[in-house]
Every structure is written in structure tokens, then in C-alpha cells.
C-alpha positions in Angstrom: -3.9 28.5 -2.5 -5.9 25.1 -2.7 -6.9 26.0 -6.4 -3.6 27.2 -7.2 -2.1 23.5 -5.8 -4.8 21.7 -7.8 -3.6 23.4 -10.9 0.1 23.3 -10.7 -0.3 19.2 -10.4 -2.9 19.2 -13.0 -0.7 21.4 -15.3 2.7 18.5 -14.4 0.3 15.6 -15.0 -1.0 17.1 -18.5 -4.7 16.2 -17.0 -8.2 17.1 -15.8 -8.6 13.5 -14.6 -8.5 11.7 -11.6 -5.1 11.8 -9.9 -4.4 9.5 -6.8 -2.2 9.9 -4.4 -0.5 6.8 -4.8 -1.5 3.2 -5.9 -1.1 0.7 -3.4 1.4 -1.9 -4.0 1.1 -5.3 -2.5 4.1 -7.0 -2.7 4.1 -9.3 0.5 1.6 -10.4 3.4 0.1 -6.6 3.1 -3.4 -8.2 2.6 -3.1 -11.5 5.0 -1.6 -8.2 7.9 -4.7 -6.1 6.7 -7.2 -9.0 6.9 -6.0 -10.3 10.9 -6.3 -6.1 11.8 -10.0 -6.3 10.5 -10.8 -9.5 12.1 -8.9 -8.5 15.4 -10.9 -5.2 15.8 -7.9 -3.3 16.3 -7.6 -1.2 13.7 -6.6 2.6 15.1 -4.3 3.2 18.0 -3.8 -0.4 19.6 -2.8 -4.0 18.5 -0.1 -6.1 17.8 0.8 -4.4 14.8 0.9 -1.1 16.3 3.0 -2.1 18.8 5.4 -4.0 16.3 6.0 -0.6 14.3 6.3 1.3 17.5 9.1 -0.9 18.5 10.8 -0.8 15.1 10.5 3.3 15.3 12.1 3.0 18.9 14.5 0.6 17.2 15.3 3.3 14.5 15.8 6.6 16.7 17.8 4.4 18.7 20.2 3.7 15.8 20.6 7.1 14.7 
């Protein structure tokens, strides 16, 4: 099934090249928010930022 995936995007893309995912785009503070996670050490399942998007989920569902 894998090879058959692998084709069927090859085949859309018209290549045998390298296709990622998706380019990152940073259009904001992405890399100064990236940079204070590195420095902070808390870069998996804790830290500010984590709880900031937790909140904002919570926030969401909330609103729905």
C-alpha cells in the first residue's frame, strides 16, 4: 500500500524528486517562539507555550 501511496503522489507531482511535506512559512515571531522553547528546555509536553495552545483548544471546544 506504501508503494502504491508513493506512486500516486509521484504520478500528481509529475516527479521522482524530493517532495516535502510542506515548506515552513515564517510569517511572524515563529522563530523568536522557537528560539525561547530551545533556550527554555521545554520543548515536548510542558512550557508556556504548551499551556498557551492548550488553553486556546479549551477556548475553541468551548465555542463550538
Amino acid at each position: 500500500m506504501q508503494t502504491q501511496l508513493i506512486k500516486l503522489v509521484r504520478d500528481i507531482y509529475s516527479t521522482h524528486e524530493f517532495i516535502p511535506l510542506r515548506a515552513p512559512a515564517f510569517a511572524g515571531n515563529e522563530q523568536v517562539y522557537l528560539a525561547e522553547t530551545i533556550t527554555s528546555t521545554f520543548v515536548s509536553s510542558v512550557g508556556k507555550f504548551v499551556d498557551a495552545f492548550e488553553q486556546k483548544i479549551e477556548t475553541f471546544a468551548n465555542n463550538r
